[in-house]
Rosetta silent file (secondary structure, phi, psi, omega in degrees, C-alpha in Angstrom):
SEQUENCE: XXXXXXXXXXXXXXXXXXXXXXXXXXXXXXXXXXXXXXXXXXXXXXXXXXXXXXXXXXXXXXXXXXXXXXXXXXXXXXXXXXXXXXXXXXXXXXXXXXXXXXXXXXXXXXXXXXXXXXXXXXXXXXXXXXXXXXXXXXXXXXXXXXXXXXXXXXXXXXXXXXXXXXXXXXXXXXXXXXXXXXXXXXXXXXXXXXXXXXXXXXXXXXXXXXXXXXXXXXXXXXXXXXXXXXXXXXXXXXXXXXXXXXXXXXXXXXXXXXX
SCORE:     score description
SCORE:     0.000 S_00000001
   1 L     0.000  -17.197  167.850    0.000    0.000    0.000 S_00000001
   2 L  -110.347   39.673  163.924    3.060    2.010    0.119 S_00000001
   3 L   -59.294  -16.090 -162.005    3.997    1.490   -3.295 S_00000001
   4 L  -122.592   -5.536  166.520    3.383    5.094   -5.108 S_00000001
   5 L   -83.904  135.422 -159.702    5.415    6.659   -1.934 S_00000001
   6 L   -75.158  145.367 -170.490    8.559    7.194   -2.689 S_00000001
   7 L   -64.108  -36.943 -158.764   10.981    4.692    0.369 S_00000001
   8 E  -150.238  102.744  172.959   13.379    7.750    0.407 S_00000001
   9 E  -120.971  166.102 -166.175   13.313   11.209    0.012 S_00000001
  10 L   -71.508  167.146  155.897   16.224   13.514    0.358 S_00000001
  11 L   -87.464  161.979 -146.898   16.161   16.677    2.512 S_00000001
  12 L  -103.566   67.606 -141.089   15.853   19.527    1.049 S_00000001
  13 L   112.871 -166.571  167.334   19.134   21.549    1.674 S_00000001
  14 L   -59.744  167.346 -170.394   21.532   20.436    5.075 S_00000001
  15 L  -126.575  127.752  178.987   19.896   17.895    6.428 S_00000001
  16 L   -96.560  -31.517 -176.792   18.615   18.510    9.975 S_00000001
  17 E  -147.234  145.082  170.896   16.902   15.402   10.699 S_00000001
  18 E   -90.829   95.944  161.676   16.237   11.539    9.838 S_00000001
  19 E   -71.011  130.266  146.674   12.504   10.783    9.650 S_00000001
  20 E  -125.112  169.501 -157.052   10.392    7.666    9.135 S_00000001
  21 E  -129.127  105.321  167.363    6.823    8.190    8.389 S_00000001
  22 L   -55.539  136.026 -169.961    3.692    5.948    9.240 S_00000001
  23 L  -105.789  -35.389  166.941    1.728    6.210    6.048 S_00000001
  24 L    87.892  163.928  179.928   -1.677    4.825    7.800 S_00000001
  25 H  -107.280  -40.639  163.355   -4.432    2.869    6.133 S_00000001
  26 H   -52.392  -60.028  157.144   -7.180    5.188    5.880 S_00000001
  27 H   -22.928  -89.036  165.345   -4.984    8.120    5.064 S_00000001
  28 H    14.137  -72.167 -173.986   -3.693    5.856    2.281 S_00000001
  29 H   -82.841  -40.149 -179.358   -7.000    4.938    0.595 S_00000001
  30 H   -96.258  -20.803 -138.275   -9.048    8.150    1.158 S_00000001
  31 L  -159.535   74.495  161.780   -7.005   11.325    1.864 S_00000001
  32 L   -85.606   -6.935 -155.523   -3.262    9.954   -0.327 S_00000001
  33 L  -104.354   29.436 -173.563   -2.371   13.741   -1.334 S_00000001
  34 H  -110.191  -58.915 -174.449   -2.111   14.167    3.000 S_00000001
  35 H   -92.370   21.323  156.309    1.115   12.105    2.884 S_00000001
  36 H   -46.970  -65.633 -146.696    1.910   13.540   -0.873 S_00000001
  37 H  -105.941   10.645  165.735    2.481   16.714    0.704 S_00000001
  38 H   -75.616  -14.563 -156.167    3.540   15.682    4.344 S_00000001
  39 H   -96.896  -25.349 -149.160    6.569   14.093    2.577 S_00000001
  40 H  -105.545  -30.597 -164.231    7.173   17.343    0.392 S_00000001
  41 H   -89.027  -32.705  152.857    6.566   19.802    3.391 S_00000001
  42 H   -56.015  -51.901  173.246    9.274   17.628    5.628 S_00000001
  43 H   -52.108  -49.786 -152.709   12.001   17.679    2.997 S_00000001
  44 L   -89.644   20.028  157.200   11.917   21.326    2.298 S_00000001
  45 L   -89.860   -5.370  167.794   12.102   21.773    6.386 S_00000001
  46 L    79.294   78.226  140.268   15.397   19.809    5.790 S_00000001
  47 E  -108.771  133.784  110.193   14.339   16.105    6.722 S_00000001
  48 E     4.728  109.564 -149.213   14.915   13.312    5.852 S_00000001
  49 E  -144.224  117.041 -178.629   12.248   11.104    4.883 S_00000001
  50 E  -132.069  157.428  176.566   11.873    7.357    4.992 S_00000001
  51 L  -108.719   71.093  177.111    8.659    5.088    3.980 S_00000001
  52 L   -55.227  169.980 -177.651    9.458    1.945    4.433 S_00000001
  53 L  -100.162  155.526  159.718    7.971   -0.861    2.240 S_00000001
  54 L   112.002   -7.300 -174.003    5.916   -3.935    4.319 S_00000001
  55 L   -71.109  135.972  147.801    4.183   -1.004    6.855 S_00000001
  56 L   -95.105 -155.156  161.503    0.662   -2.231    7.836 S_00000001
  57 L   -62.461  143.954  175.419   -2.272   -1.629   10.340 S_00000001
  58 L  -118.807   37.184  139.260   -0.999   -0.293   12.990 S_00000001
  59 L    87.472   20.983  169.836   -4.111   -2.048   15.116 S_00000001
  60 H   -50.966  -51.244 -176.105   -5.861    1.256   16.282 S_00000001
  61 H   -96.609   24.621  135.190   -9.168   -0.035   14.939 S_00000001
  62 H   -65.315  -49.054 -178.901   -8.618   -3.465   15.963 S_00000001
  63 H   -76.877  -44.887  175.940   -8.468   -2.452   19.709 S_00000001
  64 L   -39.287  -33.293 -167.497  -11.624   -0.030   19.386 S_00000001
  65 L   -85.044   -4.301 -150.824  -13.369   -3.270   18.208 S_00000001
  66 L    41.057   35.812  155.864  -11.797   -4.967   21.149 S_00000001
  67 L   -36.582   18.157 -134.225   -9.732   -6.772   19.484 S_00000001
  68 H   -72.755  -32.461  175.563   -6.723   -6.782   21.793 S_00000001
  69 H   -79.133  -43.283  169.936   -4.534   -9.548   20.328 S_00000001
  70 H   -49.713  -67.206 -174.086   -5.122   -8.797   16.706 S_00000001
  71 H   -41.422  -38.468  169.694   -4.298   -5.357   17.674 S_00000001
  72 H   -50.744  -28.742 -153.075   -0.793   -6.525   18.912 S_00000001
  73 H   -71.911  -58.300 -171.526   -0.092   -8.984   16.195 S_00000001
  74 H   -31.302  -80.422 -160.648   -0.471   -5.435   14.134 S_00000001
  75 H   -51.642  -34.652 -175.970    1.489   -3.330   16.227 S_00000001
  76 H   -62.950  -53.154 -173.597    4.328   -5.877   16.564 S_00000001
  77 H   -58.100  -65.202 -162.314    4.560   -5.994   12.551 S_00000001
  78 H   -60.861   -5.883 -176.547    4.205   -2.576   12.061 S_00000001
  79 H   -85.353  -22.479 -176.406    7.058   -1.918   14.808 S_00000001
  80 H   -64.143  -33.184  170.432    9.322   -4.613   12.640 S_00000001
  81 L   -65.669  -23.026 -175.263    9.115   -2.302    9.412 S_00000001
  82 L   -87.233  127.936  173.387   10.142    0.286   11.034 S_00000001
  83 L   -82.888  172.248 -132.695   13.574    1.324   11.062 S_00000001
  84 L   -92.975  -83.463 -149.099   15.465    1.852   14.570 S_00000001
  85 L   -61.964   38.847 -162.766   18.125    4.385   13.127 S_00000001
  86 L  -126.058  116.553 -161.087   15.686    7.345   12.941 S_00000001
  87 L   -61.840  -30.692 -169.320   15.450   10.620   14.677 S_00000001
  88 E  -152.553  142.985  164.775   11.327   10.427   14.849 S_00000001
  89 E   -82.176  112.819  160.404    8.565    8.294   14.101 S_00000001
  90 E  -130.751  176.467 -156.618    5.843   10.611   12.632 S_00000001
  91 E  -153.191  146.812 -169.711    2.251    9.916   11.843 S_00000001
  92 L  -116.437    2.583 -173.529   -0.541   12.395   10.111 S_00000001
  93 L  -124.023  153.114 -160.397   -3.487   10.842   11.310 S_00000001
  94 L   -89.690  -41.126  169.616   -4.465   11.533   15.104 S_00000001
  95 H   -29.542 -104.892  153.369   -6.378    8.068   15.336 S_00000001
  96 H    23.157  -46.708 -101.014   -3.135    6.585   14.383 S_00000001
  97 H  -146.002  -51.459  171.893   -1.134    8.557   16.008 S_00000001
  98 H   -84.017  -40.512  172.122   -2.500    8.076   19.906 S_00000001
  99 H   -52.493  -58.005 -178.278   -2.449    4.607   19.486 S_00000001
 100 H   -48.707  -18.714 -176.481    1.366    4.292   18.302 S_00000001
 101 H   -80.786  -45.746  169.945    1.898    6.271   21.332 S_00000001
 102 H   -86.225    3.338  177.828    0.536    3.821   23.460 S_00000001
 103 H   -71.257  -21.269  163.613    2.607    0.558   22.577 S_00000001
 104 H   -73.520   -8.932  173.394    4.509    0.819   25.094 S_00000001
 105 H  -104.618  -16.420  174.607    2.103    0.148   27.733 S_00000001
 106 H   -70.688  -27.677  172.412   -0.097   -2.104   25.322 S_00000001
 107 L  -124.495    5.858  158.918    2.806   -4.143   25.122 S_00000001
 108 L    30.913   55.766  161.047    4.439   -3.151   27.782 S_00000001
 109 L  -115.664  158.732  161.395    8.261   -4.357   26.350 S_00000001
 110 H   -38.348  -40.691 -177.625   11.255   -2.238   26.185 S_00000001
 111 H   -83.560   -2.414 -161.093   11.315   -2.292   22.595 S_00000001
 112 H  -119.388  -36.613  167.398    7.667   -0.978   22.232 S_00000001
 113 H   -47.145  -81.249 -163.299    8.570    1.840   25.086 S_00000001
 114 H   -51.218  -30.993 -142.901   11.646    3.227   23.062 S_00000001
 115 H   -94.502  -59.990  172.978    9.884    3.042   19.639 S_00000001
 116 H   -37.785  -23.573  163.958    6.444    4.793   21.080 S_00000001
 117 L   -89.526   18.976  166.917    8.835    7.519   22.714 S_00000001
 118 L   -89.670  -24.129 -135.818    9.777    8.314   18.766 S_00000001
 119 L   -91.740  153.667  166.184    6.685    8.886   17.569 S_00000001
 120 E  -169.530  163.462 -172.809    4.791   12.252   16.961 S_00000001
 121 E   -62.394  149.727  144.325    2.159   14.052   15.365 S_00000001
 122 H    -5.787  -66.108 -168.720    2.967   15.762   12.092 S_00000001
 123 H   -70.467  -49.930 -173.612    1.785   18.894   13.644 S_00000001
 124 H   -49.294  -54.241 -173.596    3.598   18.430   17.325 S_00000001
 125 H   -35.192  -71.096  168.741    6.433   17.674   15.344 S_00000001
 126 H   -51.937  -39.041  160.027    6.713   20.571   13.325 S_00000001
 127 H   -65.491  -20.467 -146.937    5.669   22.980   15.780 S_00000001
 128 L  -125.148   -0.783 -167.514    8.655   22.107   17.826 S_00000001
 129 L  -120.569  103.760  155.345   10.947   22.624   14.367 S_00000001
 130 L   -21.127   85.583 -160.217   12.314   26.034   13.824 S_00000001
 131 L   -69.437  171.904  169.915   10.992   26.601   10.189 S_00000001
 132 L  -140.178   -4.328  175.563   12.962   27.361    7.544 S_00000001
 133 L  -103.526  163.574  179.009   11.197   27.132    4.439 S_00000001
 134 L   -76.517  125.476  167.648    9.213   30.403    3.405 S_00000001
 135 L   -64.309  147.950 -174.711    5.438   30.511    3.819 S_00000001
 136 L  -110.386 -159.741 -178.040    4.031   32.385    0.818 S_00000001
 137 E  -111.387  167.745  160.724    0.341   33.942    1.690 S_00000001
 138 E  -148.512  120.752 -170.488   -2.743   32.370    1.337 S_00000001
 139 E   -78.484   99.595 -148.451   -5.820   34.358    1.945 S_00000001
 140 E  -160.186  124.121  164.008   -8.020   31.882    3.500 S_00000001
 141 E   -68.787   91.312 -151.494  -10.820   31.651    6.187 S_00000001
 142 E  -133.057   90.375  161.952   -9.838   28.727    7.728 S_00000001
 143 E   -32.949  138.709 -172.041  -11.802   26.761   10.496 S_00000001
 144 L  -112.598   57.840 -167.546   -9.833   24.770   12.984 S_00000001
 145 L   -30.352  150.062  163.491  -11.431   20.920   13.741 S_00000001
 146 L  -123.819  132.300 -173.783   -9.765   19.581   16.978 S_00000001
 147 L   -95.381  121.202  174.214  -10.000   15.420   16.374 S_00000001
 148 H   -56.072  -21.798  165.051  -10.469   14.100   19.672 S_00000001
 149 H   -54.303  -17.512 -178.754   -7.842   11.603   19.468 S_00000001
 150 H   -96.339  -65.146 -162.947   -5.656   14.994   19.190 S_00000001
 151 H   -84.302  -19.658 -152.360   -6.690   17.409   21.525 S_00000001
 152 H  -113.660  -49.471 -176.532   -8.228   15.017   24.088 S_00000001
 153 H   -91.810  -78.832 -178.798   -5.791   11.618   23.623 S_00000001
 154 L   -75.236   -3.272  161.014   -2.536   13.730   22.648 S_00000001
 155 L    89.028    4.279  178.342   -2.989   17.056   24.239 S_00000001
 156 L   -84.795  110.337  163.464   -2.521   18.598   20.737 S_00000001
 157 L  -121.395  -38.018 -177.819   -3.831   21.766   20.394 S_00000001
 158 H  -105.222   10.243 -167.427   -2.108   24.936   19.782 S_00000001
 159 H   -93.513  -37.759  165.056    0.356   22.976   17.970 S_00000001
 160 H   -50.666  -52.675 -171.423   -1.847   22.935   14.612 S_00000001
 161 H   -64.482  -56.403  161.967   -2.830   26.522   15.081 S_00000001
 162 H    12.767  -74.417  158.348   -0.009   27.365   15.757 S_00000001
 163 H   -75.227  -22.831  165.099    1.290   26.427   12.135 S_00000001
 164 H   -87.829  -15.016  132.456   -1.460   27.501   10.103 S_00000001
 165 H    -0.809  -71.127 -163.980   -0.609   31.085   11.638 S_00000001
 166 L   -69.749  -10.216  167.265    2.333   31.391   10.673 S_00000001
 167 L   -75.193  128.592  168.939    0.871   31.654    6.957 S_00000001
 168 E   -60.984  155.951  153.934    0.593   34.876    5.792 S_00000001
 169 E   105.800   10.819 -167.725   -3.287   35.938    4.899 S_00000001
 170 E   -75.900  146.711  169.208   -4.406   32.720    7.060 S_00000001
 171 E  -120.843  143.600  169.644   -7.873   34.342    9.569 S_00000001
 172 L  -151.559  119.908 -171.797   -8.091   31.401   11.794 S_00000001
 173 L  -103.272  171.667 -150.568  -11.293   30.393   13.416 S_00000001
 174 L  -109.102  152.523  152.447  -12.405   28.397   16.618 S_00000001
 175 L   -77.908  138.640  164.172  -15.623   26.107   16.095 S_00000001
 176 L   -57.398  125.329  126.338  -18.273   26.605   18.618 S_00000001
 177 L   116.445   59.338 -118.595  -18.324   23.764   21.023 S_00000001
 178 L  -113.990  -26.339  168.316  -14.793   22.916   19.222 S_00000001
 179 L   -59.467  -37.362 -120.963  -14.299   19.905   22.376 S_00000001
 180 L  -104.288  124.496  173.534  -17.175   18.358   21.731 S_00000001
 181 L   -43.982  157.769  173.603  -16.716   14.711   19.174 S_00000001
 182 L   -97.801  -28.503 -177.398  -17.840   14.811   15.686 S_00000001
 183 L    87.056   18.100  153.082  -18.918   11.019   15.802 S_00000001
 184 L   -71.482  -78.539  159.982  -16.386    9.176   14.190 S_00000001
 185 L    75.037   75.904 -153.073  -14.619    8.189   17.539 S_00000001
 186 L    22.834 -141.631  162.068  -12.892    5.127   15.548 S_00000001
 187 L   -54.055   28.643 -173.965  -15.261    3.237   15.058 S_00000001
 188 H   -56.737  -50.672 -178.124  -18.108    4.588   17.099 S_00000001
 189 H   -76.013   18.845  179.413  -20.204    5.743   13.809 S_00000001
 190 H   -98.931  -50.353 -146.122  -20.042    2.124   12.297 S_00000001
 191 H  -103.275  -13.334  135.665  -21.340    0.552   15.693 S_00000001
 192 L  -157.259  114.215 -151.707  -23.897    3.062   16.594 S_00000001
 193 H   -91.233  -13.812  172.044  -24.559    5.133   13.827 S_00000001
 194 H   -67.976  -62.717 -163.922  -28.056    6.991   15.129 S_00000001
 195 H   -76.338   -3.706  159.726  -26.057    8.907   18.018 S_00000001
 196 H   -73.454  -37.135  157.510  -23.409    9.391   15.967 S_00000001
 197 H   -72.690  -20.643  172.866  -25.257   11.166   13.389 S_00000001
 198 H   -93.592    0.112  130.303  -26.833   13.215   15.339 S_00000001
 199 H   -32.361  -79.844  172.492  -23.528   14.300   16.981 S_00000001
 200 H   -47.451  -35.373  176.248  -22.216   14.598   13.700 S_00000001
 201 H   -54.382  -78.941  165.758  -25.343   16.915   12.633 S_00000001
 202 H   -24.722  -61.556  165.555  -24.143   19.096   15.287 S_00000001
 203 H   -29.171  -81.736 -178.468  -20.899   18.934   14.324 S_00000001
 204 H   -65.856  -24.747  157.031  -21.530   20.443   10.707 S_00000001
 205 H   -46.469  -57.655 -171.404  -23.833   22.885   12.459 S_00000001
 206 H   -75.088  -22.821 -163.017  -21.199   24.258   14.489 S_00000001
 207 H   -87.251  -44.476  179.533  -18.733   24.028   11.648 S_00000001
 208 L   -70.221   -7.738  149.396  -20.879   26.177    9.288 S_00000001
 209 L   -57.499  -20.301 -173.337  -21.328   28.763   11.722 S_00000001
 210 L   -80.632  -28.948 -170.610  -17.494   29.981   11.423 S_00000001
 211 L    84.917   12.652 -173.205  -18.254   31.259    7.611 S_00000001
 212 L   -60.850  163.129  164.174  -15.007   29.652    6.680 S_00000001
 213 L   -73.450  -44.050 -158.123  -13.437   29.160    3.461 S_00000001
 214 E  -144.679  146.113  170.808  -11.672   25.952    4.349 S_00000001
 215 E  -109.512  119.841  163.553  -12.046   23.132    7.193 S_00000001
 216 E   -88.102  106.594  135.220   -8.494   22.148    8.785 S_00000001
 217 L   -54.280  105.019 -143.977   -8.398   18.494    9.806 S_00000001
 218 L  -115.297   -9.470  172.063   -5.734   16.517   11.587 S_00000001
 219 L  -154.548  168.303 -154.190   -7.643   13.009   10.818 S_00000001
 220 L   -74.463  -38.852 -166.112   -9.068   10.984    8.183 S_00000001
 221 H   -62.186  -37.577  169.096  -12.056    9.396   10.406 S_00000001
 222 H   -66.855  -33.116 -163.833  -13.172   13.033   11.437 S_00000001
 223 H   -85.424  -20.304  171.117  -12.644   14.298    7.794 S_00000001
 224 H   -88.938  -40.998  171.535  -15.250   11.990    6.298 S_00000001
 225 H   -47.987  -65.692 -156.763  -17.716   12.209    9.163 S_00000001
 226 H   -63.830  -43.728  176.773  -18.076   15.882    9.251 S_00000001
 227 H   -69.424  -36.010  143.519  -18.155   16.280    4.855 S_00000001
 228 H    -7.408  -88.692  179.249  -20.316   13.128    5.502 S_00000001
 229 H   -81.377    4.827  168.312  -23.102   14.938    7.486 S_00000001
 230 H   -95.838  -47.359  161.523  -22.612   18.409    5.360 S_00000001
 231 H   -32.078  -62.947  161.948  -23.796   16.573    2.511 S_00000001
 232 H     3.505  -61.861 -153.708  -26.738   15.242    4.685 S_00000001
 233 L  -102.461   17.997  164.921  -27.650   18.909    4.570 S_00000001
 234 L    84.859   -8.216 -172.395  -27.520   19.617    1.093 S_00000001
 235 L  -103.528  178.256  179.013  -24.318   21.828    2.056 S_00000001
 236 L  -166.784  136.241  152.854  -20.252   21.611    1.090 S_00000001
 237 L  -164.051  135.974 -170.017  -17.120   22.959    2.145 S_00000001
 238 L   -67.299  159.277 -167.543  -14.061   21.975    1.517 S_00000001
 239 E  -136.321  146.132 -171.162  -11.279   20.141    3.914 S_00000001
 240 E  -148.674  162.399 -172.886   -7.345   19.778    3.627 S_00000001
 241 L   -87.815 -152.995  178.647   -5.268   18.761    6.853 S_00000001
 242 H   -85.857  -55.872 -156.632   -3.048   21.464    8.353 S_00000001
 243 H   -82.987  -34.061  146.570   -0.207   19.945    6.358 S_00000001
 244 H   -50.278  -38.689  163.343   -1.724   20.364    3.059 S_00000001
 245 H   -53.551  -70.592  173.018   -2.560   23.572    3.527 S_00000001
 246 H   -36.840  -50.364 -173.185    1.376   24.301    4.711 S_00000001
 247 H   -58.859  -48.755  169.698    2.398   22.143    1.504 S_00000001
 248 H   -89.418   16.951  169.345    0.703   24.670   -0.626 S_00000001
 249 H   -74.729  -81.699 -148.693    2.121   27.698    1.382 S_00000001
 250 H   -72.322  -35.866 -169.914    5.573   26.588    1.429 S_00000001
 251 L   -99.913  -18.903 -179.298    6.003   24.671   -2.114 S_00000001
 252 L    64.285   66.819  164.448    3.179   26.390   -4.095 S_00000001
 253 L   -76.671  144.162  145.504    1.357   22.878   -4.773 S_00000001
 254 L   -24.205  113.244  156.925   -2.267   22.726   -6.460 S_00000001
 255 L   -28.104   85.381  170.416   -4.908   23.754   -3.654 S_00000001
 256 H   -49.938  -39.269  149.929   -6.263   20.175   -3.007 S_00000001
 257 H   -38.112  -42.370 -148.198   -9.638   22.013   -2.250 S_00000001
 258 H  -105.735   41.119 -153.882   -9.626   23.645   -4.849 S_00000001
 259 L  -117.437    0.000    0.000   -9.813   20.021   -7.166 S_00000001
């Protein structure tokens, strides 16, 4: 599944850091331009970039399902693909992203400790990295989703805004009741899908209230529910993660919205 990603891309410049990058399975199928331009927006920050080939599930939605040994078997594989000799593990989807975070206590070995004290979000990640490539502007109303798996499971919040800031012409707006789940919740809206839509309903209520231009998203599960339930309503607006958005700041990529 990680065939059209390239295994190795160069940094962009000195090289500040050695990445490898979970590529994810939703991400993957639905949302592939997310690690297109997380890959393009790491290089010209001068990383290192590596994909290995053989990466699977990495058993998030196996354990939601309660699944706990399947979830391992995953997590075990997906720790075997990875390589060791790497400054950071990073990952673009927040589902994703709290789980890998937790193998060390799911599996509660040494080897599943060190690798889960690699890993980080896209956004934490970035936020914490002096930039160096130039933002261009983008004039853009741009609502700010918080994925609960982010703000709630990883404590990431101010790390997204943070970076869509720093683009010039970005206005960047809070959702009303911007805590509150959307009703993906891994697999919550497959397993009860009445309170999730009407969650979700809410959701696109509150999101359509900002008057935005653009929805920022940090995961894939959130990014289908919420365009999900704006269809519902006969409504549309488009969604790119924080790092697509950056990707067309800094490299002046095609507007994935704008497709």
């Amino acid at each position: 599944m990680t065939a059209s990603l390239p295994e190795r891309t160069p940094a962009r410049g000195e090289r500040r850091l050695k990445v490898a990058l979970v590529a994810g399975c939703v991400q993957r199928v639905f949302f592939p331009s997310v690690n297109e331009a997380t890959i393009r927006v790491l290089a010209a920050e001068g990383c290192e970039v590596l994909i290995p080939r053989g990466q699977g599930c990495c058993g998030a939605l196996s354990m939601h399902a309660g699944r706990d040994e399947e979830s391992k078997r995953f997590a075990g594989k997906l720790m075997g693909a990875l390589p060791e000799d790497v400054d950071t593990i990073l990952i673009n989807a927040a589902g994703c992203g709290s789980h890998l975070k937790d193998y060390g206590r799911l599996l509660g070995t040494a080897e599943a400790r060190a690798f889960s004290a690699k890993v980080r979000d896209v956004n934490e990640f970035l936020a914490a990295l002096p930039p160096r490539a130039e933002r261009k502007p983008l004039p853009l109303k741009i609502a700010m989703h918080d994925a609960c798996h982010l703000q709630h499971a990883q404590r990431i919040v101010s790390e997204p805004r943070a970076l869509l800031r720093g683009i010039p012409g970005v206005t960047l707006l809070e959702v009303p009741e911007g805590t509150q789940c959307c009703g993906s919740a891994g697999i919550y809206n497959l397993v009860q899908p009445d309170s999730a839509d009407q969650i979700g309903a809410r959701k696109a209520d509150n999101v359509l209230s900002t008057g935005a231009d653009l929805l920022a998203s940090a995961n894939p599960g959130c990014t289908l529910q919420i365009q999900a339930k704006l269809r519902e309503k006969g409504r549309t607006l488009p969604a790119a993660h924080p790092i697509e958005i950056l990707d067309v700041s800094i490299n002046g990529t095609e507007a994935p919205w704008s497709r």
